[in-house]
C-alpha positions in Angstrom: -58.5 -1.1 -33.9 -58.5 2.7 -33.1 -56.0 4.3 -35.9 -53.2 6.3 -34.3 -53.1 10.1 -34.2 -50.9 11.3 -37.4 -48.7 12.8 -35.2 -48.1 9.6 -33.5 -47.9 7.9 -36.5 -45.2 10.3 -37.2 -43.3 9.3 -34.4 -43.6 5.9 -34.6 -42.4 5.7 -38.4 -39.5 7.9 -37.6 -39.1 5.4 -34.4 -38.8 2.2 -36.9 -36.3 4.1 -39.0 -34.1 5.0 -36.4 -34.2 1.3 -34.9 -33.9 -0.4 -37.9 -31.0 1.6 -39.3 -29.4 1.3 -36.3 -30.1 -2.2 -35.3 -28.2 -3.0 -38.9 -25.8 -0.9 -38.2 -25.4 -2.4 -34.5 -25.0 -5.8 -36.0 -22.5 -5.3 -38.8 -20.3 -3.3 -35.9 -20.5 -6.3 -33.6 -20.2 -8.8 -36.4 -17.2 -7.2 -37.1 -15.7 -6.9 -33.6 -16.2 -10.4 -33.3 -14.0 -11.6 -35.8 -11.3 -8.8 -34.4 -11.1 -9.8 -31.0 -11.9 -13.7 -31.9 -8.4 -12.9 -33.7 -6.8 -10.6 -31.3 -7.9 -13.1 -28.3 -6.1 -15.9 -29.7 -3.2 -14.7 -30.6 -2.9 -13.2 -27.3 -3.1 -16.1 -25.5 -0.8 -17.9 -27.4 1.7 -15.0 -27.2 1.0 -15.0 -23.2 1.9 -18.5 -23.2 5.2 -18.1 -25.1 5.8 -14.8 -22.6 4.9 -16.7 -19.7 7.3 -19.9 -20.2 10.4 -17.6 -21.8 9.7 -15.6 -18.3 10.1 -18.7 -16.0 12.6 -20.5 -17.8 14.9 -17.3 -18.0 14.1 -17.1 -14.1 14.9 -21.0 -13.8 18.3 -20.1 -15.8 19.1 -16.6 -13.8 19.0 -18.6 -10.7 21.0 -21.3 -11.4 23.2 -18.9 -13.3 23.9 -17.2 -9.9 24.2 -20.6 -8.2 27.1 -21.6 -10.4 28.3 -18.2 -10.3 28.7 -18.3 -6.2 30.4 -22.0 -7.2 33.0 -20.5 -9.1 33.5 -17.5 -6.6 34.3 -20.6 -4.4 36.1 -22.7 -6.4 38.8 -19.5 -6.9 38.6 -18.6 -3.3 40.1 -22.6 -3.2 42.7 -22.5 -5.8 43.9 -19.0 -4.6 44.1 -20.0 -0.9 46.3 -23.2 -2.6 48.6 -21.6 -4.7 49.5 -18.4 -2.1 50.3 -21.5 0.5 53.5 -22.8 0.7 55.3 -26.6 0.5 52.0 -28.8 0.9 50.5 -30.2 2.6 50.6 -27.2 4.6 48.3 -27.0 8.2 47.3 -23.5 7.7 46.0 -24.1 4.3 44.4 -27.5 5.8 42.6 -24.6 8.3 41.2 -22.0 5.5 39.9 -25.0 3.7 38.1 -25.9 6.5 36.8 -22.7 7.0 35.5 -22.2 3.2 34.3 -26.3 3.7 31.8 -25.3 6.5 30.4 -22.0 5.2 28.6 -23.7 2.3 25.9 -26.3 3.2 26.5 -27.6 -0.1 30.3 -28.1 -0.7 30.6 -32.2 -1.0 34.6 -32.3 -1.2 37.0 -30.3 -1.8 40.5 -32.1 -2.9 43.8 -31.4 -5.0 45.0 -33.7 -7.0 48.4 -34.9 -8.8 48.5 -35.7 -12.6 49.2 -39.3 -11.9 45.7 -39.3 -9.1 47.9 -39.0 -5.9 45.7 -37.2 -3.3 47.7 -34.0 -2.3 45.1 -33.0 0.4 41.1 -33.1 0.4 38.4 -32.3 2.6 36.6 -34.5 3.8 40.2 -36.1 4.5 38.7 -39.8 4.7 40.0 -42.8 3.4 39.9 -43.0 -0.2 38.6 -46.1 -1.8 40.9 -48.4 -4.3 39.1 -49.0 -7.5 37.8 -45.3 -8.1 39.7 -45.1 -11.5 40.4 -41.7 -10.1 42.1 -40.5 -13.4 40.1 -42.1 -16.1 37.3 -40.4 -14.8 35.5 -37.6 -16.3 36.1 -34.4 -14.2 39.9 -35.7 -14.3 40.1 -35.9 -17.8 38.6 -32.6 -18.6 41.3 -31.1 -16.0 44.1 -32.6 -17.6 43.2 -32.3 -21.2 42.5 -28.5 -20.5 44.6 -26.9 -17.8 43.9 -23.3 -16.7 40.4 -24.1 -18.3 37.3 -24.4 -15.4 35.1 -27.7 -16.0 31.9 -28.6 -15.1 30.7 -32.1 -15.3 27.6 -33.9 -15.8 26.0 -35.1 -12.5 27.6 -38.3 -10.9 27.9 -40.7 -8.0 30.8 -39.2 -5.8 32.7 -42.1 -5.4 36.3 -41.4 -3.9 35.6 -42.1 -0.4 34.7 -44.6 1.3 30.9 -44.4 3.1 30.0 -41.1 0.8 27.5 -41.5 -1.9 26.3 -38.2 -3.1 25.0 -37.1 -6.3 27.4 -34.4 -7.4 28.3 -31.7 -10.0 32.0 -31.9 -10.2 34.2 -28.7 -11.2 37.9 -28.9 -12.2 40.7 -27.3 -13.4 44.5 -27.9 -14.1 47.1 -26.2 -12.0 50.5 -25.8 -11.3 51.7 -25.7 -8.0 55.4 -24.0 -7.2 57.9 -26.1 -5.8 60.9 -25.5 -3.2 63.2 -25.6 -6.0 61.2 -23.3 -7.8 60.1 -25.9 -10.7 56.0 -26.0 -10.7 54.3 -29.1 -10.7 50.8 -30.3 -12.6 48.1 -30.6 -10.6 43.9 -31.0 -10.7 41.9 -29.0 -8.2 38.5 -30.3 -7.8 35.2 -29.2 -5.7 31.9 -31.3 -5.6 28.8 -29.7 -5.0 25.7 -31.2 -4.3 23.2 -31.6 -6.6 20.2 -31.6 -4.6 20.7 -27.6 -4.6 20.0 -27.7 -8.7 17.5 -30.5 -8.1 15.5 -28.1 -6.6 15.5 -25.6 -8.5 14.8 -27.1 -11.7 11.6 -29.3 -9.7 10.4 -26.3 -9.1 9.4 -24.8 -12.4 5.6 -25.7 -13.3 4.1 -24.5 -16.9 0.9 -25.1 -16.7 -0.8 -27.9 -15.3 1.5 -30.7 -16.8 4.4 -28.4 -18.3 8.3 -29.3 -17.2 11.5 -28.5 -17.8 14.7 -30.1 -17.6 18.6 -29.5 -18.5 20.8 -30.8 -21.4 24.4 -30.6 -21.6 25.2 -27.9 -24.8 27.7 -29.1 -25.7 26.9 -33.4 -25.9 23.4 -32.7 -25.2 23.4 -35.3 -22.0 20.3 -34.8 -19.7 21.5 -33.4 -16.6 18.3 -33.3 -15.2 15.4 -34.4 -16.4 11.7 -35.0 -13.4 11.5 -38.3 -15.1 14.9 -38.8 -14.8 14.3 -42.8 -14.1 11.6 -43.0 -17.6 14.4 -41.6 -20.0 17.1 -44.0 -18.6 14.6 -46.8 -18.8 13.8 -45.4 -22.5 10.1 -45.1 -21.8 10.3 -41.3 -22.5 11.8 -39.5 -25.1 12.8 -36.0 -25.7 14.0 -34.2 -28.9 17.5 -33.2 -27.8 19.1 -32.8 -31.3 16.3 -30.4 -32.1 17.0 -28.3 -28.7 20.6 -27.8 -29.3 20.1 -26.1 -32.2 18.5 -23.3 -30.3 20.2 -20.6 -27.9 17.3 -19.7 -26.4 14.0 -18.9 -28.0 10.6 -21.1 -28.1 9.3 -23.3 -30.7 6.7 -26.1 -31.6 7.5 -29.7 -31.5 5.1 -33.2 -32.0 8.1 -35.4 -32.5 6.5 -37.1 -29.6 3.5 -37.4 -31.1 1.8 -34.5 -29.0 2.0 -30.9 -29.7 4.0 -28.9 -27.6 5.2 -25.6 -26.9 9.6 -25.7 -26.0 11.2 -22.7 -24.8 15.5 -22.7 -24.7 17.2 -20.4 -22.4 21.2 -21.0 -22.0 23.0 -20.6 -18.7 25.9 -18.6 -20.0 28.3 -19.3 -17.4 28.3 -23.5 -17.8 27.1 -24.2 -21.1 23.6 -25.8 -20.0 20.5 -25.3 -21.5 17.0 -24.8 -19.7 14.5 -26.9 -22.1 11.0 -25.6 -20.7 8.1 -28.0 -22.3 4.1 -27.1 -22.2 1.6 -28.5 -24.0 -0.6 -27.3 -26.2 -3.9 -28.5 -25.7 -3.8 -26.6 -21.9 -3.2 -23.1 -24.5 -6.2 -24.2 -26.5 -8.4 -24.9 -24.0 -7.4 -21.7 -22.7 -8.9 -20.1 -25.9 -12.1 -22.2 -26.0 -12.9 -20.5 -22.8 -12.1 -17.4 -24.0 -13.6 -17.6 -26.9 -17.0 -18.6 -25.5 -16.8 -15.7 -23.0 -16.1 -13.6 -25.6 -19.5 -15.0 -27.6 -21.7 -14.7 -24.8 -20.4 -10.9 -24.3 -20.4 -9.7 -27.4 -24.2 -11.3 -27.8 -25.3 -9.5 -24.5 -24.2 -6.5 -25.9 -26.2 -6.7 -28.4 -28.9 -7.2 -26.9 -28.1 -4.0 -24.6 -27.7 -1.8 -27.8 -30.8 -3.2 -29.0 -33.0 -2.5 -26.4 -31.2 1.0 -25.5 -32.4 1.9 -29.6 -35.9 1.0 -28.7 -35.5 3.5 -25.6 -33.9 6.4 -27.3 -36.3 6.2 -30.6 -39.3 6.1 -28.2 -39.0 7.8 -24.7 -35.9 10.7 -25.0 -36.7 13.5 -28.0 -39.3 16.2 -26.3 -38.9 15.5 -22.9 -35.1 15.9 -22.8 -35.7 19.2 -24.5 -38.1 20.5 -22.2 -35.8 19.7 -19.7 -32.1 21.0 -21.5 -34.2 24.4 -21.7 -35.0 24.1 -18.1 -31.4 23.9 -16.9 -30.0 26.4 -19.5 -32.7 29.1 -17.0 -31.3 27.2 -13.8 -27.6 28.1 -15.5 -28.5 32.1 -16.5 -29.4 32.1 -12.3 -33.2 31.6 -12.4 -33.5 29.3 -9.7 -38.0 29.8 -9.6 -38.4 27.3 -12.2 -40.6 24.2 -12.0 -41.2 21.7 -14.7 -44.7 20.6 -14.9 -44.7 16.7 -14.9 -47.0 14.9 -17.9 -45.7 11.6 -17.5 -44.3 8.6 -14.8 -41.9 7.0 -17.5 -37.8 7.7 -16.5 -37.8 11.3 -18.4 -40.7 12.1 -15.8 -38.6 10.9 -12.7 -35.9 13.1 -13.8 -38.2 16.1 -14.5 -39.4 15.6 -10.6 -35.9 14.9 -9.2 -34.7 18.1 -11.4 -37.4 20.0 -10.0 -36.3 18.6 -6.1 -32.8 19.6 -7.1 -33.6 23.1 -7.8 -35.8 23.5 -4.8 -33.0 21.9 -2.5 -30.2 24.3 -4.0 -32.4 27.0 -3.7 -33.0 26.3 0.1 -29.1 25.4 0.4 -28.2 28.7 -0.5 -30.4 30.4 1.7 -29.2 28.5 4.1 -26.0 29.2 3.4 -26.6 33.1 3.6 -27.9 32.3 7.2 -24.8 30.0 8.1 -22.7 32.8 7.1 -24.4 35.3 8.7 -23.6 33.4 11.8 -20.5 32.4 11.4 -19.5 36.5 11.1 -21.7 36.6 14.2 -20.1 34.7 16.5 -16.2 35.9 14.8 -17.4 39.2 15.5 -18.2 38.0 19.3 -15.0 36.3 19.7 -13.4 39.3 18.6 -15.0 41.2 21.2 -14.3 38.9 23.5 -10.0 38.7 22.7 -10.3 42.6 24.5 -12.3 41.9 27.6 -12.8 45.3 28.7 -13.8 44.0 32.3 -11.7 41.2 32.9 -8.7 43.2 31.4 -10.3 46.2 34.2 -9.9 43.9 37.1 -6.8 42.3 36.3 -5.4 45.8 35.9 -7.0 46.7 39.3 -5.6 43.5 40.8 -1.5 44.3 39.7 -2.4 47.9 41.2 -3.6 46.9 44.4 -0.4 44.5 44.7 2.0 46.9 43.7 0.6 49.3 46.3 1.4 46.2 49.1 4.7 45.8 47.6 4.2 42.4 46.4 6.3 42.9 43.6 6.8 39.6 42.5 3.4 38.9 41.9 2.9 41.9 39.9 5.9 40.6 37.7 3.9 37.2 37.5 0.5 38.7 37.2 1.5 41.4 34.3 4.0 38.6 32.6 0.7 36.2 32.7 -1.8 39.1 30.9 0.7 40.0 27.9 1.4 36.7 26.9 -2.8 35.8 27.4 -3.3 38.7 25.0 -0.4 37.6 22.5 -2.0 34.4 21.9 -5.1 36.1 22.5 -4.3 37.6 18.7 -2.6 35.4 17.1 -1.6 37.6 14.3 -5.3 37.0 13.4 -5.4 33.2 12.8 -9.0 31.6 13.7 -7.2 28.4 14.3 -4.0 27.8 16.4 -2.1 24.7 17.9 -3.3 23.1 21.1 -0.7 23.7 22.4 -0.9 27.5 22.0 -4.6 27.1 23.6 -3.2 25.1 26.2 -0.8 28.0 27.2 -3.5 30.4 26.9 -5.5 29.0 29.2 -2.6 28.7 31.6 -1.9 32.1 31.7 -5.2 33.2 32.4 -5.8 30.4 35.5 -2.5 32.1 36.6 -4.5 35.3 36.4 -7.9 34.2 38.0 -5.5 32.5 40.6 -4.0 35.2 41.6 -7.0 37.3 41.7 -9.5 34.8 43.6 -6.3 34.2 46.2 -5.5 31.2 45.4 -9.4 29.8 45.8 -8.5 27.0 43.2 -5.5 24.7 41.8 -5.8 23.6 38.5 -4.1 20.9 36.6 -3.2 21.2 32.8 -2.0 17.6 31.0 -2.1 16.6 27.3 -0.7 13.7 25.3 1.7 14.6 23.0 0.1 13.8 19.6 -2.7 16.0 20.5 -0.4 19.2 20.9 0.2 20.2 16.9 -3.6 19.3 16.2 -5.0 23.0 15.6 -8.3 24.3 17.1 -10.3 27.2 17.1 -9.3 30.3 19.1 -10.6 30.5 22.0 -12.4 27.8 23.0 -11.1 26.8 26.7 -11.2 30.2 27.8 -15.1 30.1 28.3 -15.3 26.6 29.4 -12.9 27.8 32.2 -14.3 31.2 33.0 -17.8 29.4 33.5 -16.2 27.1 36.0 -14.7 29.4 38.4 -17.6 31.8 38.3 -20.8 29.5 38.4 -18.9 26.6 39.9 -16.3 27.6 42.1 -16.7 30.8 43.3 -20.2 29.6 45.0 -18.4 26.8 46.6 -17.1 27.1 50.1 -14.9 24.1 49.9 -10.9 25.0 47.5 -11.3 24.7 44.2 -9.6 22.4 41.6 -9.7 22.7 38.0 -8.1 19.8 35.4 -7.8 20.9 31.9 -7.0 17.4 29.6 -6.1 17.3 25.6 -6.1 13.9 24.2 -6.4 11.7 20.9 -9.5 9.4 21.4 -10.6 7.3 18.7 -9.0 9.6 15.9 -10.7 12.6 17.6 -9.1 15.4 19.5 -10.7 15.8 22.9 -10.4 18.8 25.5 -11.9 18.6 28.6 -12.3 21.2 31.3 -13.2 19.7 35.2 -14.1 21.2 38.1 -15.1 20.1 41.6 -17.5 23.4 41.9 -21.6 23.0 43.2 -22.8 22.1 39.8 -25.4 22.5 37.4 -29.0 22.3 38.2 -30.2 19.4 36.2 -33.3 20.9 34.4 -31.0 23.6 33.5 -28.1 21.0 32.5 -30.6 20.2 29.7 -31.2 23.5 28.3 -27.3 24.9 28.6 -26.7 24.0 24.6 -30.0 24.8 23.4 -31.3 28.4 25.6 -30.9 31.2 23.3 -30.3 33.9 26.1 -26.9 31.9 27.1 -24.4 33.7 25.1 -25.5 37.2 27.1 -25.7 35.6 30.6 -23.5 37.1 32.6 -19.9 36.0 33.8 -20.2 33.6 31.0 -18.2 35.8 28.4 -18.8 34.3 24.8 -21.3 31.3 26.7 -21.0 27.4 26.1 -24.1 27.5 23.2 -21.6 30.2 21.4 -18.3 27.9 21.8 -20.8 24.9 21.3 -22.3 27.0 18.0 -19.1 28.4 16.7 -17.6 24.2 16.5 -20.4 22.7 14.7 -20.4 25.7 11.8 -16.5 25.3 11.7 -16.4 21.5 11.9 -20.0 20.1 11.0 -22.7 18.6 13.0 -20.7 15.4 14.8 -18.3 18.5 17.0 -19.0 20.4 19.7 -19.8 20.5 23.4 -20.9 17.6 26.1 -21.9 18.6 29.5 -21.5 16.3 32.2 -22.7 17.7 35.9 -23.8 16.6 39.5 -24.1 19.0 42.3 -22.5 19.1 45.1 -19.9 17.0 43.0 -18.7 18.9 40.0 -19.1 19.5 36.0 -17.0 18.2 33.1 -17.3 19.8 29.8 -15.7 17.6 26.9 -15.1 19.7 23.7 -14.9 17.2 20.6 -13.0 18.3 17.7 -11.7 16.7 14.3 -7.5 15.7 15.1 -5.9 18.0 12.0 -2.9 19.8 11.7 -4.7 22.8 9.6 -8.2 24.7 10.5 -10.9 23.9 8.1 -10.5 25.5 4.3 
């Protein structure tokens, strides 16, 4: 084998150093990022999990907080309507009742009670059945045993009329009601409400893919609801209630049930229920398997990457990139005639060559800029010239003396209104760009002008859409459009003259066109009348269609400018395109 150059061998000993320090030091660093976010993963999803179920169970428990809340808005709507009524049963109270019966869907009954179970008044006001045991039941008891005191009962079978099933939550409360001889009596109010409303929104809650929860009583710890309702009377399901009610709200672990699980407490405040959320845990840790095995195939791709980027940099990046930082510190002094010579096809010699492309390129952009800008002034300093038109201002002014001298007056007013408003908007307190509608009514005035000058050889028509009024244009850019129709089109023309001027929003763009029903443009002329250098200076033309056409695209870009449409004997159309903004170009 050949032996190396020493100064290669140079290299490539300083190369091994470099790769093998750093591959070491690569390694430790991802060894010990590994174990970081190994750690960091886990405990963030298990945190994630414990934020996730405390967020839905709180939600489960603010909605039903509210439900109860609207119950007990109701329920005192009820007891206040009963106590401000007179001797009972009372038809106008039987009336409100009605009223507060129909505007919930899920009032059951509403009915008022004596201590001994004598029905006062009640809504629905069906036949009550015999053995209901009225006062030995629950809801009754809890009135009685604590008047003044609102109670909530477990769900239950309504049972106190006959053909009426539903499963209820019952609320009650002891009363008194005032009497004509202005003793009070005892009394239990009570309203049903169907449960179906709370049925649905405990079903609702999933936590994960087998996650439930369901609601205990606080204070006896009866299941209220449960999804297996029918499995926990049948005692093939258990759950921990004793351990729940030892908790306000909060999350914990629990495998009394022989599989681990995650339970999270929230407490409805208003009723003294508690949402019991239940996941399990083997959904979590599957959850960090999958993490975790991401997280090894990463973390072994990136070292890989950092392996092979420390073979690159040892091997392909010291001279070259030198060469070529020495190069651009020149380019950034302003020596622009620099050219890197290129040794080499490897990535460092791509960028030499596309460094070298980007000088030349900036150096032709600038000169091309200098030649842009040249023209731009060029064709400012022409429409300059062209705001004082020495012999259209020389006519005009011939015009108003000539009808002045055959006392047509008002036509001098019109004609002499018409110029000092064209040359107003005509200057523009110097703006290059001004509102459409501006142009608009400088083009009016001066067809008012020509009008009156060719005696009345033409009509025109001027119409624009309304959201193409405050879009702003360059200065100036009908005018020339218009002079070139009544001077190469219209004048020619034996036949009256009409001239439509449009301004419209088409596809996002702002669109001005200028028609005319004059002879027309020769067509091998038609296809020179954007591109023949002489234009600008043809005569009659003022500042020419290539200038207006010129003047867009160094404004506005490439995509703007002029379109030329034209059959003779028939007419031409010249469609300006220009971008829809409310402000010229910076």
């Amino acid at each position: 084998m050949r032996p190396f150059p020493p100064r290669l061998f140079r290299f490539k000993s300083i190369q091994f150093l470099i790769m093998a320090s750093f591959t070491a030091m690569t390694v430790l660093v991802v060894v010990l990022v590994s174990i970081v976010l190994y750690n960091k993963f886990n405990r963030t999803a298990e945190n994630n999990a414990f934020l996730s179920n405390q967020q839905v169970i709180y939600q489960v428990a603010s909605n039903l907080e509210y439900y109860i809340r609207s119950m007990t808005v109701v329920f005192s709507s009820v007891e206040y309507e009963i106590k401000a009524a007179g001797e009972l049963p009372d038809k106008a109270l039987t009336e409100r009742m009605n009223t507060i019966f129909r505007t919930r869907e899920d009032l059951v009954t509403i009915g008022l009670f004596t201590e001994s179970g004598q029905r006062i008044t009640s809504l629905p006001a069906a036949d009550m059945r015999g053995n209901t045991h009225l006062t030995s039941q629950s809801w009754f008891r809890s009135a009685v045993e604590n008047p003044n005191h609102l109670s909530f009962s477990i769900p239950h079978v309504q049972n106190l009329f006959k053909s009426s099933y539903k499963w209820v939550v019952s609320m009650s409360k002891g009363i008194k009601l005032p009497l004509a001889n202005g003793e009070e009596m005892n009394a239990v109010l009570l309203v049903d409400v169907n449960f179906k409303m709370i049925d649905d929104l405990s079903r609702s809650v999933k936590l994960g893919q087998k996650g439930y929860a369901y609601i205990i009583d606080d204070s006896a710890g009866n299941i209220i609801y449960h999804p297996q309702q029918q499995l926990i009377y049948a005692g093939l399901k258990y759950e921990n209630v004793e351990q729940a009610l030892k908790y306000t709200y909060g999350s914990y672990f629990d495998d009394s049930t022989g599989v681990d699980r995650l339970i999270t407490i929230q407490t409805v405040s208003n009723v003294g229920w508690k949402i019991v959320g239940v996941s399990y845990m083997d959904e979590i840790v599957t959850t960090q398997k999958e993490i975790n095995t991401f997280l090894f195939w990463l973390l072994l791709a990136v070292l890989a990457f950092v392996l092979l980027i420390t073979l690159y940099m040892s091997a392909k990046i010291s001279q070259p990139i030198k060469r070529l930082e020495k190069s651009m510190q020149l380019v950034e002094r302003g020596n622009f005639d620099i050219h890197i010579p290129i040794r080499r096809d490897d990535e460092v010699g791509r960028l030499s060559r596309r460094f070298n492309l980007m000088v030349n390129r900036i150096r032709e952009l600038m000169n091309q800029n200098i030649y842009e800008q040249e023209a731009k002034r060029k064709s400012e300093l022409e429409v300059l010239q062209s705001q004082i038109h020495p012999h259209f201002l020389y006519n005009t002014l011939n015009s108003v003396v000539r009808m002045a001298g055959t006392g047509k007056n008002e036509d001098v007013i019109t004609m002499i209104t018409s110029l000092s408003r064209f040359f107003r908007i005509s200057l523009s307190r110097g703006e290059r760009f001004i509102p459409v509608s501006d142009e608009l009514e400088h083009i009016r005035h001066y067809l008012i002008i020509q009008k009156m000058r060719y005696k009345n050889k033409f009509e025109f028509e001027i119409n624009a859409e309304e959201a193409a009024l405050p879009c702003r244009t360059l200065k100036l850019v009908l005018q020339p459009l218009v002079e070139n129709a009544i001077y190469h089109g219209i004048e020619p023309s034996v036949d009256q003259g009409l001239i439509r001027i449009r301004a419209g929003i088409e596809e996002g763009k702002l669109m001005l066109r200028v028609e005319d029903n004059g002879i027309g443009i020769p067509p091998a002329k038609l296809k020179t009348l954007l591109t023949e250098t002489s234009l600008g200076n043809d005569e009659g033309t003022g500042i020419g269609l290539r200038n207006v056409h010129e003047r867009i695209r160094l404004n506005y870009g490439e995509e703007y400018g002029l379109h030329i449409e034209s059959e003779r004997e028939e007419g031409t159309t010249v469609t300006v395109r220009l971008p829809c903004r409310q402000e010229g170009p910076k």
